[in-house]
C-alpha positions as CSV (number, residue, x, y, z in Angstrom):
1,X,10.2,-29.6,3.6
2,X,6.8,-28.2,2.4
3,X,6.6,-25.0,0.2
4,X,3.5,-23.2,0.7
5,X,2.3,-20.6,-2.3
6,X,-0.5,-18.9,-2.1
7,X,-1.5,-15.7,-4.3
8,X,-3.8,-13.4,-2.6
9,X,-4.5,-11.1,-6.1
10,X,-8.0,-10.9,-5.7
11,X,-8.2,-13.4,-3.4
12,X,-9.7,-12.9,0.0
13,X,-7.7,-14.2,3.0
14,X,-9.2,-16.5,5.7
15,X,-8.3,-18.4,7.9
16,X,-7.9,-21.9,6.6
17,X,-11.0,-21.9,5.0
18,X,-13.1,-19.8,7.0
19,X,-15.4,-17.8,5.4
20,X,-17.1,-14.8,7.0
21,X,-19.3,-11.4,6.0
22,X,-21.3,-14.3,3.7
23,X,-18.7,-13.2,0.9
24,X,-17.2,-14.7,-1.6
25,X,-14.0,-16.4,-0.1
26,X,-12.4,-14.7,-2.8
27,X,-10.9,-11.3,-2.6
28,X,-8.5,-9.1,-4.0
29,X,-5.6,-8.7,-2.0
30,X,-2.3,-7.3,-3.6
31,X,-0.1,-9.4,-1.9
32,X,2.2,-13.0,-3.1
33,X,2.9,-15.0,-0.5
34,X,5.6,-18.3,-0.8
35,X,6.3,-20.1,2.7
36,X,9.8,-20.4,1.9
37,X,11.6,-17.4,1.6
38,X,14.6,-15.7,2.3
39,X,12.9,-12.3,3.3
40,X,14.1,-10.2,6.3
41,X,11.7,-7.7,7.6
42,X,14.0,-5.6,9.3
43,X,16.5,-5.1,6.2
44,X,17.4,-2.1,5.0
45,X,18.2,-1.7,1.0
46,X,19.7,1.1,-1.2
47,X,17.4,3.4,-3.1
48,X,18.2,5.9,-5.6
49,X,20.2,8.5,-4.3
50,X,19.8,11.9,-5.0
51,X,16.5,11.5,-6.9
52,X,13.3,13.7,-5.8
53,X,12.1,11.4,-2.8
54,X,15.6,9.8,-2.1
55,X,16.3,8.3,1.2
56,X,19.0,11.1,1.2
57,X,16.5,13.9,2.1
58,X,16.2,14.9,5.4
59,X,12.6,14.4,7.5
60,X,10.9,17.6,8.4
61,X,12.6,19.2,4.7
62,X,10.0,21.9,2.8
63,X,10.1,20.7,-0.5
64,X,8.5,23.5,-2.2
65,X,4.3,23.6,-3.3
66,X,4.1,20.8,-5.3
67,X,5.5,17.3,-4.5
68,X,8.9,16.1,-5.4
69,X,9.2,14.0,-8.8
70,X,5.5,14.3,-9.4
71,X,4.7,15.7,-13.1
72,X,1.9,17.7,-14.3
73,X,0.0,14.4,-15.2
74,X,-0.6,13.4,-11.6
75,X,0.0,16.6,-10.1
76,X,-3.2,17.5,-11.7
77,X,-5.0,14.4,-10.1
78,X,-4.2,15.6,-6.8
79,X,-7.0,17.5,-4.8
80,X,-6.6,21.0,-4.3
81,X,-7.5,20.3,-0.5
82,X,-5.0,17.5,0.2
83,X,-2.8,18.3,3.1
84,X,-1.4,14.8,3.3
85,X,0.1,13.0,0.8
86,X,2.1,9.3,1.0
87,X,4.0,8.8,-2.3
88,X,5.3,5.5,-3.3
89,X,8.3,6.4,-5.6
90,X,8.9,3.2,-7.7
91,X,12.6,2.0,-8.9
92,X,12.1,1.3,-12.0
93,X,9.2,0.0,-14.1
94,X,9.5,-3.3,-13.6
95,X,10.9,-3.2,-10.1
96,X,9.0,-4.6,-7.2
97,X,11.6,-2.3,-5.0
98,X,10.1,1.4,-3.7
99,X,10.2,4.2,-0.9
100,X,7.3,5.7,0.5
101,X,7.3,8.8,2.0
102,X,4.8,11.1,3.7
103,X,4.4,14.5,3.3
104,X,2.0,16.8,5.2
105,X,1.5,20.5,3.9
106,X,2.6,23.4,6.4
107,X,0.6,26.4,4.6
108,X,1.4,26.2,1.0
109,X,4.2,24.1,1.1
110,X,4.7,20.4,1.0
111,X,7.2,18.9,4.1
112,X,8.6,15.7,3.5
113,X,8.3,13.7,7.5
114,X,9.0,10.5,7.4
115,X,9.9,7.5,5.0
116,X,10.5,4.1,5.0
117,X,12.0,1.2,2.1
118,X,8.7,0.0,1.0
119,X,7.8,-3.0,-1.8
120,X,5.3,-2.8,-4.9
121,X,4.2,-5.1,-7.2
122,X,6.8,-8.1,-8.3
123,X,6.4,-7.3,-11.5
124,X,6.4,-3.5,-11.0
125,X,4.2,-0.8,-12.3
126,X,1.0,-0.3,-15.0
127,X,-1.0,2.4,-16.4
128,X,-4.1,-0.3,-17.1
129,X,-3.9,-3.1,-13.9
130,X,-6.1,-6.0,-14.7
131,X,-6.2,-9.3,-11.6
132,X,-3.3,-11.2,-11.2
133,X,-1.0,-9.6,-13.7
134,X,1.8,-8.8,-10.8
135,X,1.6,-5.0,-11.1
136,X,0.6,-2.0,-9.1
137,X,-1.7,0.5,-10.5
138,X,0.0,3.8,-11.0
139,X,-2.0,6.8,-9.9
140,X,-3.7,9.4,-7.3
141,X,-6.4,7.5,-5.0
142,X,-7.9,8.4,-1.6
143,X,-6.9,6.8,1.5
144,X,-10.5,6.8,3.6
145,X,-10.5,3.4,5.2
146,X,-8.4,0.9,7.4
147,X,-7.7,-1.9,9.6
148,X,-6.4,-5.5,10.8
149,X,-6.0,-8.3,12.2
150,X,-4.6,-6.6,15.5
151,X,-6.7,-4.2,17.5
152,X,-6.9,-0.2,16.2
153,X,-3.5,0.9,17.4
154,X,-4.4,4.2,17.1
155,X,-5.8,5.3,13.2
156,X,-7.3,8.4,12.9
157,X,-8.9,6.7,9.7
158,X,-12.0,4.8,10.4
159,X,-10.3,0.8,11.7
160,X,-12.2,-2.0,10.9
161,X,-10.9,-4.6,13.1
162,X,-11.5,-7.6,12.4
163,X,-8.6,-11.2,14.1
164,X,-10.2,-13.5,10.8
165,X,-11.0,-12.4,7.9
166,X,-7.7,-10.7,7.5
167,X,-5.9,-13.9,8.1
168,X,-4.1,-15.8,5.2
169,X,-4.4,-19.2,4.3
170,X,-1.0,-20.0,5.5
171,X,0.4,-22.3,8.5
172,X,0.8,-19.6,11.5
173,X,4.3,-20.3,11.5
174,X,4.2,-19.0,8.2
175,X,5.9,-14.8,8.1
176,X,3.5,-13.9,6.3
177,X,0.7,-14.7,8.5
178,X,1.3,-10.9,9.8
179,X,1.2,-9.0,7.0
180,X,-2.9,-7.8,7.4
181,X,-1.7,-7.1,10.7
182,X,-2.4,-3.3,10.0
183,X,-3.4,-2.1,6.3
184,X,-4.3,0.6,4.5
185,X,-7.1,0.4,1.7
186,X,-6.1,1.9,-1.2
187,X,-9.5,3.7,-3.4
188,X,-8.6,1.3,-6.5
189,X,-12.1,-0.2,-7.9
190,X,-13.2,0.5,-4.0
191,X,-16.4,1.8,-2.5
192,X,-15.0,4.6,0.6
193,X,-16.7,3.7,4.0
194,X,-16.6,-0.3,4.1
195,X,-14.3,-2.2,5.5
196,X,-11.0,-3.0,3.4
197,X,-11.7,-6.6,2.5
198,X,-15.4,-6.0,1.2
199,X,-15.3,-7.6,-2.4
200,X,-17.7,-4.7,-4.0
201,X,-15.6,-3.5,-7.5
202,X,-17.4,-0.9,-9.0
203,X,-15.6,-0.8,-12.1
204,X,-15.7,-4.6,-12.3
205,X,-13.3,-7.7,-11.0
206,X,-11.2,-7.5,-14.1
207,X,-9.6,-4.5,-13.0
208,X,-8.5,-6.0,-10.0
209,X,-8.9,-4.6,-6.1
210,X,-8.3,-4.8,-2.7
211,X,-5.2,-3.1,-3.2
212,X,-3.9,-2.3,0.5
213,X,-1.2,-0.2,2.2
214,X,0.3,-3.3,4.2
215,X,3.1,-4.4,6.3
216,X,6.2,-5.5,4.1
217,X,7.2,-9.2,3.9
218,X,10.6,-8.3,2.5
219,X,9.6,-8.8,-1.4
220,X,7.3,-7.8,-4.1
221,X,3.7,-7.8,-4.0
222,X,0.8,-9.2,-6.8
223,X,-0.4,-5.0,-6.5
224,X,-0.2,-4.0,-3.1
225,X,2.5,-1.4,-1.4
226,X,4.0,-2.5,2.1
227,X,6.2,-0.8,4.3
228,X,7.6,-2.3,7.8
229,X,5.7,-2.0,10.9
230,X,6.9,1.2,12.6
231,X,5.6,3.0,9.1
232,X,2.0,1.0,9.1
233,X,1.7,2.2,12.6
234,X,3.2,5.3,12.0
235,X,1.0,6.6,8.3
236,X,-2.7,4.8,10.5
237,X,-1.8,7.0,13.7
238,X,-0.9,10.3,11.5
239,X,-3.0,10.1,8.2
240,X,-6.4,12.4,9.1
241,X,-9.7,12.2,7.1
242,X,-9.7,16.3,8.0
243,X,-6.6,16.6,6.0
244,X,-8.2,14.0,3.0
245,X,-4.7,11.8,2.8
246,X,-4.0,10.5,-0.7
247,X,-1.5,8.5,-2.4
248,X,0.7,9.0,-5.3
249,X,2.2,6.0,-6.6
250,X,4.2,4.4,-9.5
251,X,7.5,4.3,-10.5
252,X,9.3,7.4,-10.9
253,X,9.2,7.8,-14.9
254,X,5.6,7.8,-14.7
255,X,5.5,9.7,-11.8
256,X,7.5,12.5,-13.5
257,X,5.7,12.6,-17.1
């Protein structure tokens, strides 16, 4: 049996070698991929109960005017005219396991509406995320732009479809051949308004990029979030560039301080 690795970390993903856009074939992507693995998609997992963003609280819950396990720090990041927020609440540090729920503002006050089990990085979290070193980048950051490999199932953000250059480099018997099925792009070392796998990084390569809401694979990520398909389908069909969607992510010591 052949074991396939390929690590997507500012990588860009083709299909077997394809190369479109007359970019480099090389773009970050937040997401490890090994052919073998004992990944379930559908699997459900424990998450901290009882903790501000805890699969234990109910959808369509006020949570009060500011957002559940989010400190002063970040809380201050957020933009005063946000009425959608997707927050990735971390395990631990240096957990790749996470739940991300979405909350959409009813006046003044915050309403948590859906969540799902979700996956950071493998090797968890960072305050300073350079390429390749296994970590999501904790922080506020817009959510302006998205897309796939499959046609625009219904984003209110601007989809830019696209059935190649969101393909991996894997077999397509591979699992992971779906996971740019639908994504997200994250506004890490981005310019807003192009298309999720454009290679521009303003503040240069070393800081990594193409850090994507995408659907989960079942284990951690090389900086990438992913939750299962009915939440990628649900946050591109619900997210609205009216209501400037951001997202709060890291684990939840840093999200607290």
């Amino acid at each position: 049996m052949r074991t396939f690795t390929v690590t997507l970390s500012c990588r860009r993903p083709v299909r077997r070698g394809a190369v479109r856009h007359g970019i480099s074939t090389v773009l970050a992507c937040g997401v490890l991929l090994t052919g073998v693995t004992a990944c379930d998609r559908g699997s459900e997992r424990e998450v901290s109960g009882g903790a501000p963003g805890a699969a234990s609280a109910r959808p369509g819950q006020a949570v009060g005017m500011r957002l559940p396990g989010v400190g002063d720090r970040l809380w201050s990041q957020v933009p005063a005219g946000s009425g959608q927020a997707v927050v990735v609440y971390g395990e631990r540090r240096d957990s790749p396991d996470s739940l991300v729920v979405l909350y959409q503002k009813q006046g003044s006050t915050w309403v948590r509406t859906a969540s799902w089990p979700a996956h950071n990085g493998r090797l968890g979290w960072t305050d300073d995320h350079r390429m390749d070193d296994g970590r999501s980048p904790v922080g506020v950051f817009t959510l302006t732009d998205a897309g796939g490999a499959l046609a625009d199932p219904g984003s209110r953000l601007r989809y830019w479809y696209d059935d190649n250059a969101y393909m991996t480099m894997l077999p397509p018997e591979q699992e992971h051949v779906h996971d740019f099925d639908y994504v997200i792009a994250i506004d890490y070392n981005r310019l807003k308004g192009v298309p999720p796998f454009d290679w521009s990084r303003p503040d240069g390569v070393d800081k990594g990029g193409g850090i994507w809401l995408h659907m989960d694979h079942g284990d951690g990520t090389s900086a990438c979030v992913t939750v299962p398909e009915p939440g990628m389908k649900h946050l591109l069909r619900t997210l609205d560039p009216a209501r400037h969607p951001v997202v709060v992510m890291g684990d939840r010591e840093h999200l607290a301080s």
